[in-house]
C-alpha positions as a Markdown table, in Angstrom:
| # | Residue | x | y | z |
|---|---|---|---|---|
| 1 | Unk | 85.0 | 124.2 | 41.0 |
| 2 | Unk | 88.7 | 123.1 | 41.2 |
| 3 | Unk | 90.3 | 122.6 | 44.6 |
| 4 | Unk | 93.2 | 124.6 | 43.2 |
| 5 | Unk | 95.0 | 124.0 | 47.2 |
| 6 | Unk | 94.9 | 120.3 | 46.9 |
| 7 | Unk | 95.6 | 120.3 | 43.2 |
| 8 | Unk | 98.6 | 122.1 | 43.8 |
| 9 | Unk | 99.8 | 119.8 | 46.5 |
| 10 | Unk | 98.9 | 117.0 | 43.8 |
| 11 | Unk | 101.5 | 118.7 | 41.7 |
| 12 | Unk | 103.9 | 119.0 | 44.3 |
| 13 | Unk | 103.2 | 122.8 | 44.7 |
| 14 | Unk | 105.0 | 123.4 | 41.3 |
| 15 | Unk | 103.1 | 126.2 | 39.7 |
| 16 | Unk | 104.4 | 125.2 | 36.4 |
| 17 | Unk | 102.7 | 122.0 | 36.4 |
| 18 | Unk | 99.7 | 123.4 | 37.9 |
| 19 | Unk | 99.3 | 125.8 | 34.8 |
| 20 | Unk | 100.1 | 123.0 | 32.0 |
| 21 | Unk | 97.3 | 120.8 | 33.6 |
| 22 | Unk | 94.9 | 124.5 | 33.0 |
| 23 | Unk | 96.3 | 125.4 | 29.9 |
| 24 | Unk | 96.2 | 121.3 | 28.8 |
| 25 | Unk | 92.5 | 121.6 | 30.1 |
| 26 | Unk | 91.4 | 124.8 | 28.4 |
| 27 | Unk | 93.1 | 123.5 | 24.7 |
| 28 | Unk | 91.0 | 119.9 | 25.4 |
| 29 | Unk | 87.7 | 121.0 | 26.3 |
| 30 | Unk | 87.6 | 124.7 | 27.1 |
| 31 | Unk | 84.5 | 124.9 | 24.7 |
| 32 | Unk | 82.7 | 121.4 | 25.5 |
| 33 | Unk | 80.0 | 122.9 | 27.0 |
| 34 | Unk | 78.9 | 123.7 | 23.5 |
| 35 | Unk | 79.6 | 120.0 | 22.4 |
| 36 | Unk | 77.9 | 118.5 | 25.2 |
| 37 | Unk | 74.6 | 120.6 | 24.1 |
| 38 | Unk | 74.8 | 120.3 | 20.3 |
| 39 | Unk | 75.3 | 116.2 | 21.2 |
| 40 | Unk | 72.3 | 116.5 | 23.8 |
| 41 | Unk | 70.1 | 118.3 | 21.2 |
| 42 | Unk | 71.0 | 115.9 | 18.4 |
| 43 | Unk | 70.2 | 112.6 | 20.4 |
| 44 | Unk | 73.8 | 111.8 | 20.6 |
| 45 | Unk | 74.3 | 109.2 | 23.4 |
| 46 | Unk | 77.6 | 107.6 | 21.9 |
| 47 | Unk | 78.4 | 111.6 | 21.8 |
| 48 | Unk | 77.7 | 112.3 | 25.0 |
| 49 | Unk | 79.0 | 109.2 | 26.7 |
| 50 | Unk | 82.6 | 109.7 | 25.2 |
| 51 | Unk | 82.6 | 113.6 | 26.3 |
| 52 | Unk | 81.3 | 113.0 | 29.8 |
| 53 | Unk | 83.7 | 109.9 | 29.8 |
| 54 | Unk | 86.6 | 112.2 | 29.0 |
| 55 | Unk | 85.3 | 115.0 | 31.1 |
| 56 | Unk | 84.9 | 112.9 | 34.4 |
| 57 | Unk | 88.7 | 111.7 | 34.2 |
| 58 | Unk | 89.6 | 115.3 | 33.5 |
| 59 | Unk | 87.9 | 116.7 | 36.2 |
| 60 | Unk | 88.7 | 113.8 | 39.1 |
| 61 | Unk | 92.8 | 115.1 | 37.5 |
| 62 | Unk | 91.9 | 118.1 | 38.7 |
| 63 | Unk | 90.2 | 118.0 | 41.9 |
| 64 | Unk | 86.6 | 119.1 | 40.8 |
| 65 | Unk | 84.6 | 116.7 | 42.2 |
| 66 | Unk | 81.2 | 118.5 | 41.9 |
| 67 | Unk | 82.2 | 118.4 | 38.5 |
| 68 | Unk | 83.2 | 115.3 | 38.1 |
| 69 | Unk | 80.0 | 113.3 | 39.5 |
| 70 | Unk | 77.9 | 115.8 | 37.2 |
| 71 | Unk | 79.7 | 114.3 | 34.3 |
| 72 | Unk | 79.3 | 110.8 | 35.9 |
| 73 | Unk | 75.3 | 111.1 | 36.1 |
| 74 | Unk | 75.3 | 112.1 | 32.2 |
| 75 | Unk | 78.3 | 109.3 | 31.3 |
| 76 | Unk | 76.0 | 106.8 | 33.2 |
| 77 | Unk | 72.7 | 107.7 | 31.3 |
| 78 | Unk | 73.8 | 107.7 | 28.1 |
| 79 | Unk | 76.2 | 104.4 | 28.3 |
| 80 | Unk | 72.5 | 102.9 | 29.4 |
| 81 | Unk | 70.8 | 104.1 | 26.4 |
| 82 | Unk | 69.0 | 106.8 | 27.9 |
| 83 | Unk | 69.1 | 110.4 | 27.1 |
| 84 | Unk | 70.4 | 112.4 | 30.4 |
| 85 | Unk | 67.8 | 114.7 | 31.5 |
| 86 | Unk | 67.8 | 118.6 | 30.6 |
| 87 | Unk | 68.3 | 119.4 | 34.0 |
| 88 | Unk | 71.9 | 117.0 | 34.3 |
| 89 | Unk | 73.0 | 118.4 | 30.8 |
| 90 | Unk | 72.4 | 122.2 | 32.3 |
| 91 | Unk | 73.8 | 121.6 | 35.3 |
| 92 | Unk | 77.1 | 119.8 | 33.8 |
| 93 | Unk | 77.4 | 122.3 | 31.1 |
| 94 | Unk | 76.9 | 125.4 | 33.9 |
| 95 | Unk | 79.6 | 123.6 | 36.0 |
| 96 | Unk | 81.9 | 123.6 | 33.1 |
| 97 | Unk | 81.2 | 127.6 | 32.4 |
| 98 | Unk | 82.3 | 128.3 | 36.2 |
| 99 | Unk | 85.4 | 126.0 | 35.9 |
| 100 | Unk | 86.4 | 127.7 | 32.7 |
| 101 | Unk | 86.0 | 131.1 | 34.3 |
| 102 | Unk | 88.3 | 130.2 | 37.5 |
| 103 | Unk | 90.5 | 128.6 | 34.8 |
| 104 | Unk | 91.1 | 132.0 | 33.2 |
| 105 | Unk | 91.3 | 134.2 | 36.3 |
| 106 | Unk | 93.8 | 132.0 | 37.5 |
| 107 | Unk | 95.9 | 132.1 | 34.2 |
| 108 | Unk | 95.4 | 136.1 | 34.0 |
């Protein structure tokens, strides 16, 4: 989940900024959690190292550290060759559900 305290004082307490980095978020990779599956199901490692590349800077921006070392374990599998396991894809891809969801509630 996002630290939305310590992101805020990241961003200077200025809502507005706060919301582009969201919004900014949500238009990027709002529905990667499909991506990263379709990639993981189609043996995809270049796939699936980019996205959890991408994802892992995104997240460390925004102060979801859980979800940032998820997408670390699945960047650091498939730059080694190796398919992540199920169990890191589910986990990542659950992470990013939850983080989409406080996205939206705090948009509403």
């Amino acid at each position: 989940m996002i630290k939305i305290e310590e992101l805020k004082a990241i961003c200077g307490d200025d809502d507005s900024m706060v919301e582009m980095l969201l919004n900014l978020y949500m238009e990027e990779y709002g529905q990667c959690d499909s991506v990263i599956q379709q990639k993981y199901t189609n043996d995809d490692l270049d796939g699936l190292f980019k996205i959890s590349h991408e994802l892992k800077g995104m997240f460390s921006n925004l102060c979801a550290q859980d979800a940032m070392g998820l997408a670390q374990v699945v960047e650091s599998s498939s730059q080694a060759g190796t398919l992540p396991d199920e169990s890191a894809i589910n986990n990542l891809c659950q992470e990013i559900r939850h983080i989409n969801q406080q996205i939206k509630n705090i948009l509403l």
